[in-house]
SEKOL-383127 format. One record per residue (C-alpha): x, y, z. Coordinates in pm, whole numbers, padded with zeros to 5 digits, always signed. Layout:
<pts>
XYZ;...
</pts>
This chain:
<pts>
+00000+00000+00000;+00128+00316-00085;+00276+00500+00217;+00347+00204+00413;+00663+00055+00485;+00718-00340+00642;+00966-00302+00994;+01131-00532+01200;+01177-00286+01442;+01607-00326+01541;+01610-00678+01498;+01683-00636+01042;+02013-00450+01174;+02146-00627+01458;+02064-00950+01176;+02261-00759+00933;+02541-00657+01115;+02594-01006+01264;+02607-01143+00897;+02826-00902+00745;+03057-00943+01071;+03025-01356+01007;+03060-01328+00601;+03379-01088+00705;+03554-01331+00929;+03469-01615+00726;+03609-01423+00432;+03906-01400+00575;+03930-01707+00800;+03874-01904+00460;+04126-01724+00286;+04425-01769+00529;+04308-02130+00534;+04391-02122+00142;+04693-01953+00216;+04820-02231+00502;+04782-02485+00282;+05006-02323-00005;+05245-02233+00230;+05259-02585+00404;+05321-02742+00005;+05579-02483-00095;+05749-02589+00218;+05737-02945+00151;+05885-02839-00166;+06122-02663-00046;+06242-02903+00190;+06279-03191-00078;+06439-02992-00357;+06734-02891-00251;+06790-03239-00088;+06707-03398-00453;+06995-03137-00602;+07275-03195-00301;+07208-03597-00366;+07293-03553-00753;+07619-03326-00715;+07755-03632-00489;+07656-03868-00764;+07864-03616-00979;+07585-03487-01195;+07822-03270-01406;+08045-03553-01525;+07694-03672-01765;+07741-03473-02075;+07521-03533-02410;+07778-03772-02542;+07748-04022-02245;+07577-04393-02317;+07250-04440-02112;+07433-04771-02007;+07698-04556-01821;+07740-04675-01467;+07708-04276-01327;+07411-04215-01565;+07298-04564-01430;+07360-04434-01093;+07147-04085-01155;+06846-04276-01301;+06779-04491-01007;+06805-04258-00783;+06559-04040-00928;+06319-04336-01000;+06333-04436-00597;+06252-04021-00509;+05973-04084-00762;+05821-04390-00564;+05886-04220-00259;+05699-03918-00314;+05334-03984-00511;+05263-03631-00481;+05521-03534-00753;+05446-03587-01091;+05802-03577-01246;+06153-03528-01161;+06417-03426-01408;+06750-03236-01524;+06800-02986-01733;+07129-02845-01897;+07128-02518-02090;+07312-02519-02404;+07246-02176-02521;+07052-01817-02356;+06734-01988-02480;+06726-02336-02527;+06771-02590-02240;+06775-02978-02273;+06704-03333-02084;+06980-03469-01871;+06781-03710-01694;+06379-03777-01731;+06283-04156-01578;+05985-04258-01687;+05684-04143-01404;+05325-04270-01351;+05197-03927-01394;+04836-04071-01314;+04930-04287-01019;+04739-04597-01142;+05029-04798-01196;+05005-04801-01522;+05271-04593-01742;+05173-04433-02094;+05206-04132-02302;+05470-03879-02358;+05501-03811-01964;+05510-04137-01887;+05773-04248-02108;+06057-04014-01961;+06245-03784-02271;+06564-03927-02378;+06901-03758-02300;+06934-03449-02521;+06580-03358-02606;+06494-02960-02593;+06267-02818-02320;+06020-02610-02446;+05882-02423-02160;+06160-02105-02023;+06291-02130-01652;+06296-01859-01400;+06600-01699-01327;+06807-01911-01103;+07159-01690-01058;+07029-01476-00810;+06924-01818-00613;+07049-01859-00250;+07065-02113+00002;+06923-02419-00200;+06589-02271-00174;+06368-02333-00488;+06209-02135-00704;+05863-02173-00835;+05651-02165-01103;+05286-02157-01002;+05138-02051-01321;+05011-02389-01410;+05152-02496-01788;+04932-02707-01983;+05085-03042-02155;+04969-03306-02344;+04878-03500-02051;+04784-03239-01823;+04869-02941-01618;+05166-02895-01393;+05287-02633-01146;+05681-02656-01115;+06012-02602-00896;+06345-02566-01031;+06637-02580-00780;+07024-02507-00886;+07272-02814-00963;+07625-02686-00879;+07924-02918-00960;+08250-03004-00749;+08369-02591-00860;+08091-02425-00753;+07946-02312-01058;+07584-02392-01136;+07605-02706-01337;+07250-02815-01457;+06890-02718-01285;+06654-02998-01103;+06335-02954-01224;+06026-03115-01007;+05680-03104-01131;+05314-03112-00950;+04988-03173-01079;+04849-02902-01067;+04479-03023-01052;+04626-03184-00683;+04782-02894-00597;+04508-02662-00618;+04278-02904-00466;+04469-02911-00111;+04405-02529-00134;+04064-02588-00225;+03918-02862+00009;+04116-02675+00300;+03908-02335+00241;+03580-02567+00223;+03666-02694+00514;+03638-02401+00694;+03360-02291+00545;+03162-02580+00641;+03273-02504+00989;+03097-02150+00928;+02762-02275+00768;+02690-02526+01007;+02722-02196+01282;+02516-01962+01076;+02234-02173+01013;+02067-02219+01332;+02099-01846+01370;+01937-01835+01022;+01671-02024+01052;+01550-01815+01379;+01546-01488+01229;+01323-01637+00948;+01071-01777+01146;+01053-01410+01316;+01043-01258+00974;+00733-01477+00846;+00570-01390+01119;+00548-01039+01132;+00499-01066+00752;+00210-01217+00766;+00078-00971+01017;+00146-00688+00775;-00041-00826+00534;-00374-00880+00672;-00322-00494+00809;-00221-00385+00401;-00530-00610+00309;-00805-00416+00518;-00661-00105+00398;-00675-00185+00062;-01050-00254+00092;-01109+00060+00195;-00874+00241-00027;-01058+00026-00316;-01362+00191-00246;-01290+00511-00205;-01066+00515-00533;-01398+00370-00744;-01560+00642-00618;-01310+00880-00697;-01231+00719-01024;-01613+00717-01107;-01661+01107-01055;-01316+01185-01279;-01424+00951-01566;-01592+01121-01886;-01902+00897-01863;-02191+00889-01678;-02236+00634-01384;-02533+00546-01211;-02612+00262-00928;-02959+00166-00945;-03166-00080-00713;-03455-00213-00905;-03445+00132-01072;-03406+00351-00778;-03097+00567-00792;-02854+00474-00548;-02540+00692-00636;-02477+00918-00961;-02093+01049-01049;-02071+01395-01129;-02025+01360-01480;-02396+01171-01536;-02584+01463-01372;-02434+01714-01558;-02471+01533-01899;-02819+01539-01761;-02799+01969-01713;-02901+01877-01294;-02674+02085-01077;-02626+01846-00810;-02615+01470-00747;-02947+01521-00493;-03150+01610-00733;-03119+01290-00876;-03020+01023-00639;-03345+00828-00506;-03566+00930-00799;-03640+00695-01049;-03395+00635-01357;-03663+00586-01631;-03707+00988-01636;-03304+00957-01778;-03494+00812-02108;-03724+00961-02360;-04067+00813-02394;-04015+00643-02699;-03672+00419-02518;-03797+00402-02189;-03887+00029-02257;-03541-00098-02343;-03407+00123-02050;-03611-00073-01790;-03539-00416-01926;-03139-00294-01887;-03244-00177-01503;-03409-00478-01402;-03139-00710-01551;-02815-00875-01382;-02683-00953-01702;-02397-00785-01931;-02586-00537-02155;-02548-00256-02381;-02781-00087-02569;-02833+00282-02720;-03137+00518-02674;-03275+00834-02662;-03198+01008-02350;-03362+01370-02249;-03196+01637-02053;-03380+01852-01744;-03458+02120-02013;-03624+01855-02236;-03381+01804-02501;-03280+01472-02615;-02954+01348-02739;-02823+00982-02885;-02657+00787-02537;-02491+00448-02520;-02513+00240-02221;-02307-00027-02059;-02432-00227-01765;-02337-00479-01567;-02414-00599-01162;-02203-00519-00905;-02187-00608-00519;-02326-00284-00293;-02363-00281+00067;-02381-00622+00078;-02690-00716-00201;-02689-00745-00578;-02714-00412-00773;-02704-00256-01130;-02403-00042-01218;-02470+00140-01581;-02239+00338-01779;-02378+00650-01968;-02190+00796-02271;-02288+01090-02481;-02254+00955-02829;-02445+01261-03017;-02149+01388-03167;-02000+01043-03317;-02377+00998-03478;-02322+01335-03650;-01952+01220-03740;-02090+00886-03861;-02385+01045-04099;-02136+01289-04237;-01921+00988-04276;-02191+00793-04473;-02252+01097-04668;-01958+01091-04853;-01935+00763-04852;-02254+00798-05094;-02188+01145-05266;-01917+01354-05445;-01696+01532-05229;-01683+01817-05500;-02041+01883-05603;-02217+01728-05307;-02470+01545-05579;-02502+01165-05521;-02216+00936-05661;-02287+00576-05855;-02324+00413-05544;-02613+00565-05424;-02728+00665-05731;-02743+00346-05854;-02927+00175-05543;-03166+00471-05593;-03205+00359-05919;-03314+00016-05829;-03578+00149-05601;-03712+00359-05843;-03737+00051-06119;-03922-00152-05805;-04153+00096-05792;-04199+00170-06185;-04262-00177-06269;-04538-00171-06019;-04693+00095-06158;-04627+00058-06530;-04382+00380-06537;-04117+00501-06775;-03791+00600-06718;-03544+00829-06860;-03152+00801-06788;-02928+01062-06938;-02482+00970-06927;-02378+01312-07007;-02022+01410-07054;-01837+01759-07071;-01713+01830-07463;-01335+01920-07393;-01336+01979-07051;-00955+01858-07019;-00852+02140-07218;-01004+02378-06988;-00875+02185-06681;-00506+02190-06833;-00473+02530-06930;-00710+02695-06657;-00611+02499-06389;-00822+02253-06190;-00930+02546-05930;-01149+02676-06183;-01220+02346-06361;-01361+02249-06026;-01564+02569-06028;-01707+02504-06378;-01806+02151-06227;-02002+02267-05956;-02155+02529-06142;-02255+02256-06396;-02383+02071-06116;-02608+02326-06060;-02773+02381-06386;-02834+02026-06442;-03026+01970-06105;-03231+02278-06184;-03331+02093-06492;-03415+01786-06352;-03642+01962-06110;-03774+01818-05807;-03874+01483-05898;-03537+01410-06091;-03174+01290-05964;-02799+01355-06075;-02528+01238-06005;-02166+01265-06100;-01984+00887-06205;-01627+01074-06204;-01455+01353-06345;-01743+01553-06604;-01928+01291-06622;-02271+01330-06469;-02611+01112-06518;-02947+01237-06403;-03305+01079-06366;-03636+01163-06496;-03951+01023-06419;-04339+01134-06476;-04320+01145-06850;-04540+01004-07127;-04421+01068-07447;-04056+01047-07599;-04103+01400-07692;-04080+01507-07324;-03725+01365-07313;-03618+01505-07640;-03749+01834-07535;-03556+01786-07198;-03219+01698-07365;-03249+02004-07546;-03344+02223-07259;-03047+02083-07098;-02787+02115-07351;-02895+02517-07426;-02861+02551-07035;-02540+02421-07011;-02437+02613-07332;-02508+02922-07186;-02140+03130-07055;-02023+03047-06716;-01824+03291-06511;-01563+03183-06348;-01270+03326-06186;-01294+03646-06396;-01301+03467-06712;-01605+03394-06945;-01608+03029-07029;-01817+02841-07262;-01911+02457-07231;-02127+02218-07408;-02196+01847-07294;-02325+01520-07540;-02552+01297-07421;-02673+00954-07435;-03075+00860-07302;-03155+00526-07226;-03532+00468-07132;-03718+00227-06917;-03864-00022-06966;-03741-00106-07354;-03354+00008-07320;-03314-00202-06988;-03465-00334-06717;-03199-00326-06426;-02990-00032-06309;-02649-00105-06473;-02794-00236-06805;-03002+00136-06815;-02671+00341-06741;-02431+00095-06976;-02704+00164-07274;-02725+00534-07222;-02310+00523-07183;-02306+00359-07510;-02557+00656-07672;-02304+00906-07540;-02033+00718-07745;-02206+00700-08041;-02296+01100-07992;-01897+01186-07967;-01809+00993-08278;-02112+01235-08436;-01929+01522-08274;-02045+01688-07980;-02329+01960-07790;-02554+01670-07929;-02775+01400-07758;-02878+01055-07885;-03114+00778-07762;-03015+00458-07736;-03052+00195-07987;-02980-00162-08005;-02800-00131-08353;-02523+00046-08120;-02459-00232-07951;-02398-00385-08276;-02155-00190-08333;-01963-00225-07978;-01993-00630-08066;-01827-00562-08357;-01567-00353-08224;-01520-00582-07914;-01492-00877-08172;-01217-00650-08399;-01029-00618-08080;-01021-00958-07977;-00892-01081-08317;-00635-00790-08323;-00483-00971-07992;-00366-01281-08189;-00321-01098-08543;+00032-01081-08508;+00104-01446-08361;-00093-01569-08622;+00087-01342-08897;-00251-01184-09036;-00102-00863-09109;+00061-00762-09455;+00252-00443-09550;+00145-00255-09883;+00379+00000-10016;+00299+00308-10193;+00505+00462-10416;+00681+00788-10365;+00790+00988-10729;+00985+01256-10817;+00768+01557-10954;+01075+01616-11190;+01185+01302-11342;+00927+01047-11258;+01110+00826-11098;+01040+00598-10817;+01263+00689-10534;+01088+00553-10205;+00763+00454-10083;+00540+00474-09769;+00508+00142-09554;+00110+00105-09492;-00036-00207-09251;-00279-00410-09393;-00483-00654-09171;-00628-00955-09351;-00899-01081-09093;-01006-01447-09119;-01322-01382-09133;-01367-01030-09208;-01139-01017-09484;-00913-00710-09550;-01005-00490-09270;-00926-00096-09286;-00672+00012-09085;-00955+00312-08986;-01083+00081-08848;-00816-00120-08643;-00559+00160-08609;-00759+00307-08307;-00855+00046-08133;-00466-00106-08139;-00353+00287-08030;-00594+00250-07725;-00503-00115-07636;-00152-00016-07662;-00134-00327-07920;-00026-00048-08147;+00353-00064-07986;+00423-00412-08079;+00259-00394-08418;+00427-00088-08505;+00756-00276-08428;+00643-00561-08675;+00588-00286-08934;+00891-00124-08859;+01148-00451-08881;+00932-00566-09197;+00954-00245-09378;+01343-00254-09303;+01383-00585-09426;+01234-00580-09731;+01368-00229-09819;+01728-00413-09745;+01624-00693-09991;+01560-00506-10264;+01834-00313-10223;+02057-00669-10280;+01854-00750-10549;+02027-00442-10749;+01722-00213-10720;+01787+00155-10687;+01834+00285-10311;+01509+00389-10205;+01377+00580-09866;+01112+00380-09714;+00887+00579-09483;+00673+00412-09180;+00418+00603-09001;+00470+00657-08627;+00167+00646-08367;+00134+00897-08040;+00199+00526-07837;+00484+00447-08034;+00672+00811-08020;+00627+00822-07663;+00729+00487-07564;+01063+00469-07336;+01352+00345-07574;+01242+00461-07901;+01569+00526-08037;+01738+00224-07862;+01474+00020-08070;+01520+00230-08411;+01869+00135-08358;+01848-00222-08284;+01628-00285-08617;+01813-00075-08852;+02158-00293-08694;+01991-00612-08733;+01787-00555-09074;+02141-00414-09229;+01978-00060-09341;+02173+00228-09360;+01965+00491-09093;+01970+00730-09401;+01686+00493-09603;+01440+00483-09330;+01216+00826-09250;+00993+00799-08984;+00652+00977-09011;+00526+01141-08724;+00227+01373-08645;+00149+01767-08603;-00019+01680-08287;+00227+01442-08191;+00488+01693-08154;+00320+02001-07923;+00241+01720-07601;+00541+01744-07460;+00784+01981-07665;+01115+01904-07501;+01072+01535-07530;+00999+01575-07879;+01276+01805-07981;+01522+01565-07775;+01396+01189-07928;+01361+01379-08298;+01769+01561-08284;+01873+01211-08157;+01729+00985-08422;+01860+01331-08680;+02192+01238-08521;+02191+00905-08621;+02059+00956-08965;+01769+00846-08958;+01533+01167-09180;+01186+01244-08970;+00873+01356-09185;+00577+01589-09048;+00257+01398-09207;-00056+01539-09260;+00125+01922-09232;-00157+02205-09181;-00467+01961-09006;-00310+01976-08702;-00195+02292-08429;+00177+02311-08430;+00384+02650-08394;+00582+02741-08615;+00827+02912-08362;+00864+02512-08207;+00880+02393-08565;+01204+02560-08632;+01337+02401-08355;+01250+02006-08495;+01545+01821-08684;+01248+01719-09017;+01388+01619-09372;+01033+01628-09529;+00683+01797-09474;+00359+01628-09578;+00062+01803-09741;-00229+01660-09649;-00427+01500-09961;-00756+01688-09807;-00596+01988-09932;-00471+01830-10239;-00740+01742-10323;-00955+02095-10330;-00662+02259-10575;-00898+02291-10874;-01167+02365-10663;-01116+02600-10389;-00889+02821-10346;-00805+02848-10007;-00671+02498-10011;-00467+02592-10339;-00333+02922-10093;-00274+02645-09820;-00080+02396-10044;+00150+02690-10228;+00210+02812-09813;+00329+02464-09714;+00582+02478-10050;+00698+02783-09954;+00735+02733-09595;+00947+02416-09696;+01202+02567-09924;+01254+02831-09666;+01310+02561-09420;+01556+02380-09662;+01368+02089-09635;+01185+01805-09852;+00798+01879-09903;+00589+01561-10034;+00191+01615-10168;-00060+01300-10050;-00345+01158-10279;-00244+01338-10603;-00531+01187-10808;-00538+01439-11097;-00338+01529-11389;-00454+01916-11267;-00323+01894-10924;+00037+01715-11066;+00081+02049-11254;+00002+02274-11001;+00270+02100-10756;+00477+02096-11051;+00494+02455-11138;+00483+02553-10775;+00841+02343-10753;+00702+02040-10517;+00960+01807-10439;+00813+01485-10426;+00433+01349-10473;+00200+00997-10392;-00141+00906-10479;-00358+00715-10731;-00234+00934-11066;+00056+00653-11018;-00060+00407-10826;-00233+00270-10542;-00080+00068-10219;+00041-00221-10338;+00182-00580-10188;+00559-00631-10181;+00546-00850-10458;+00344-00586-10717;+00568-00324-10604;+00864-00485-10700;+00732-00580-11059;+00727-00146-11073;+01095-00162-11017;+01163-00460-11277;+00981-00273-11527;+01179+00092-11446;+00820+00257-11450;+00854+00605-11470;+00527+00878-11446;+00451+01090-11747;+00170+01303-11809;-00039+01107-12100;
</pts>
């Protein structure tokens, strides 16, 4: 418990003090035991030692050199006298001489053979004794400063093949006084240290067997008064308990009430002021119904009057009268000795309001606030339950923004937000009261009408909404102008479920933006025709190229002055199993959106090169052959890396390909474009602008492109005879290509009139029926056999 402390009163410290005081003299007791023992072997040793080394100068130890026989009497004589001290003494685990012959290395004079083990049985090194002459490997202490035969030792233990040894060394001195050889006598060192050892734990033995009666006293005195303190910490701890729930209950941020069959015990301060009651009298012995509204005072008593878990939400009302969303959590509890109800009270008004505003937008646009498909579309399915009951027709309109991502790109999407909203706006004035929109994602809205008879109604409807939304907006200071296409599916006849209604009016809109746009179209089945059909193109355009159903055709490319053929313009041809040959109008767009387009354009690419490169070794003329780029294509990463790789493999010289590329192409993303174009320029391949004058490039960025050729158009080829502006528009494309030093080709030069014009006007180059169509490889090549040349009949 906090703020108290477990005593002994003086009995912990006079225990502590008489077992630091024990532990202290044991410490030391133990240790000097250690010590004694040492002492008593060093002794021992140094009472044999010298006695060993005074027996071997009699026996005339220095008369042994290396040279002498192991049978020599004196070498006989040394031997057995070692081999007796060796018997004599089992604590020593070898005795032997040692001679030094140099300052470092020191060798065997005598080593008898020793049972190092004492088992009686001899083996190993140890065991065997080392033969006269054999180095010592281990350095000896300094015995020169040596005095009175007293040895010298060396207790750190060195570890041997056979085990670990503390050693002696003692002086030999010969018959003139000088030190002759050194007596070396070894211990094991496992015995050694276990004297030392089992005479400290003696001693301590001695000590434990005094301390533990002692121990075992205090204790028994301890447990006791432990025990005591509990049972005083333990009725505390009751009453601390209840005065921290109470405590704990008035600083939570719910509501608590204690209620006996409904009766209110005790109330927190938090409950009665969720309640607006200024004090906990006012409330405690009334009844706890009046905490619920009428219309949840039924679930509130069947909480009350239960023992069981619970929890439950209802409406709760204040002492003013005002209600508010509350969530309660009750359970039984133990009070004043019977069984009562404990509920918690929370104030959950603010996480409803979170939770609606959370389903809000889980169900509408976060931009325009109007419904999104979700919700529209369950909507929708109510409104067909309810339409087939009553045998009513429907109207869905998809409507979608014309160019509304070139406002957003070059206005910003601040104000293309704005123009949203505002568009939101108009169209739910139109629907009126009875109608829905909704927006599907970005400016694409649908809305719903109902209450109409007649088809009329809805045509008149579509174009009451398109003049509303055609009408300026103003926005940010600036005037803007939008018009929308639609697409109207009606119920029951278009669709009879919510998806099939929008998909049909979806595929209206599509058909109204190949039209154009600022247009509206209901839905008809023949549409869907057509989005078989396309789905069907598009499927076979996945396996075209595996199954090699695609052809080149090559048109040829003249010179206006001579005649001659001197290139030609790759074209893809798809030759559909089924369909036959299919225009590439009609394949081209769906491959570009796919993004089949990329490895088809490769095929073209590496079969345009390759044949190009075979006529070339067939002794034809060298001919440029040109092969159309799409927006996919140019964009891709490592364009020029695979340029490069076809022209290396294929064997063309860069100079005889010229890629084709767009007007529109080019003005996306002007840096890229100037940076792929300069480094296919670089590597000589020439670049062509087709189609020059349909599209919206600068001229101030068209200085800046690395092109060999420009295109003309055939549309305006095509209007020379007839219209003048086009004539202006070719003759301004000639000029603007001289002046640019560069190559300018005509398209679809049909006419014997239009070849004239581009002649006197200096064209370089021209292509088109007058000479001849596209053509397979094989007709193309019959030209070249035959030398055709054009001239004007």
């Amino acid at each position: 418990m906090a703020g108290k402390k477990f005593s002994m009163g003086f009995a912990p410290y006079l225990a502590g003090t008489i077992i630091c005081t024990l532990l202290t003299i044991g410490w030391f007791v133990v240790d000097d035991a250690g010590k004694k023992e040492l002492d008593r072997n060093k002794m021992l040793v140094d009472g044999i030692a010298p006695t060993f080394a005074y027996e071997l100068e009699k026996l005339e130890h220095e008369n042994i050199r290396l040279a002498t026989s192991t049978q020599d009497p004196k070498y006989q004589a040394v031997n057995v006298t070692l081999q007796k001290w060796l018997a004599i003494n089992p604590e020593i685990s070898s005795i032997y001489t040692l001679r030094q012959l140099s300052e470092t290395t020191n060798v065997y004079v005598f080593s008898p053979p020793s049972d190092y083990n004492h088992d009686g049985v001899i083996s190993g090194e140890m065991e065997r004794g080392f033969s006269l002459g054999t180095a010592y490997s281990y350095p000896l202490p300094d015995l020169k400063e040596t005095s009175g035969m007293k040895s010298t030792f060396r207790e750190e233990p060195i570890m041997h093949e056979w085990g670990s040894t503390i050693s002696a060394f003692v002086p030999i001195y010969g018959r003139d006084g000088r030190q002759d050889a050194v007596l070396g006598v070894d211990f094991d060192a496992t015995v050694w240290n276990s004297k030392v050892a089992k005479a400290r734990w003696s001693v301590m033995a001695f000590l434990l067997i005094i301390f533990i009666p002692f121990n075992t006293t205090y204790w028994v005195v301890f447990h006791t008064r432990v025990e005591r303190f509990r049972m005083l910490l333990h009725q505390e701890e009751i009453s601390e308990s209840e005065d921290r729930f109470r405590k704990l209950s008035q600083a939570t941020f719910e509501g608590i009430v204690l209620t006996d069959q409904g009766k209110i015990l005790e109330i927190n301060q938090t409950l009665y002021a969720m309640f607006g009651y200024d004090s906990q009298e006012e409330l405690t012995g009334s009844s706890a119904i009046s905490l619920a509204a009428p219309e949840s005072r039924d679930k509130l008593i069947e909480n009350l009057y239960s023992m069981n878990n619970s929890m439950l939400e209802i409406v709760a009302i204040r002492k003013d009268g005002t209600k508010f969303s509350a969530e309660l959590v009750g359970t039984s509890c133990m009070y004043q000795g019977r069984e009562v109800r404990v509920t918690a009270i929370r104030d959950i008004s603010e996480r409803k309001r979170t939770q609606e505003i959370i389903n809000h937008m889980a169900l509408h646009d976060t931009l325009t606030g109007l419904p999104n498909r979700v919700l529209f579309t369950q909507h929708l399915s109510d409104v067909l339950e309810q339409a087939r009951l009553n045998g009513e027709k429907l109207a869905v309109f998809f409507l979608d923004l014309d160019r509304f991502k070139i406002i957003n790109d070059t206005l910003g999407h601040a104000r293309g937000d704005k123009l949203l909203k505002s568009v939101a706006n108009r169209l739910t004035r139109c629907a009126g009261e009875s109608g829905v929109v909704a927006r599907l994602s970005g400016d694409e809205f649908v809305m719903l009408t109902q209450k109409f008879d007649q088809v009329d109604e809805i045509v008149a409807l579509a174009e009451q909404v398109l003049a509303k939304l055609e009408q300026p907006y103003r926005i940010h200071d600036y005037e803007l102008h939008a018009t929308a296409s639609i697409g109207i599916a009606l119920f029951p006849q278009d669709g009879d479920d919510p998806q099939m209604l929008i998909k049909n009016a979806e595929t209206a809109l599509f058909r109204v933006k190949d039209k154009g746009s600022n247009q509206y179209s209901l839905y008809a089945p023949a549409m869907n025709m057509k989005g078989i059909e396309r789905l069907q193109l598009e499927n076979g355009l996945r396996h075209a190229l595996e199954r090699e159903e695609f052809v080149l055709y090559y048109q040829p490319r003249l010179n206006i002055a001579t005649g001659q053929i001197i290139g030609m313009e790759a074209l893809l041809r798809w030759n559909h199993p089924e369909l036959g040959l299919v225009s590439p109008g009609d394949f081209i767009p769906i491959a570009e959106e796919t993004g089949l387009i990329v490895p088809i354009g490769d095929w073209v690419l590496r079969t345009a090169l390759r044949q190009n490169r075979l006529w070339q070794e067939a002794g034809y003329p060298q001919m440029t052959v040109a092969v159309n780029l799409s927006p996919r294509q140019f964009s891709r990463q490592g364009l020029v890396e695979m340029v490069a790789k076809e022209l290396r493999e294929t064997g063309t010289h860069p100079s005889d390909l010229e890629l084709e590329i767009t007007e529109s192409m080019t003005m996306h993303d002007v840096e890229y474009t100037i940076m792929i174009l300069e480094q296919l320029s670089k590597m000589g391949v020439q670049i062509s602008i087709d189609d020059f004058g349909t599209g919206y490039s600068s001229l101030n960025y068209l200085k800046h492109f690395p092109i060999s050729t420009l295109k003309i158009d055939q549309s305006f080829v095509r209007g020379l005879e007839s219209d003048p502006y086009n004539a202006a528009i070719v003759t301004t494309v000639i000029y603007l290509a001289q002046n640019l030093r560069v190559k300018v080709i005509a398209e679809g030069v049909e006419t014997k009139e239009q070849f004239l014009y581009l002649q006197n006007h200096k064209c370089d180059e021209m292509q088109g029926y007058l000479f001849s169509r596209p053509i397979p490889a094989d007709q193309f090549e019959e030209l070249l056999k035959q030398g055709r040349t054009f001239e004007l009949a």
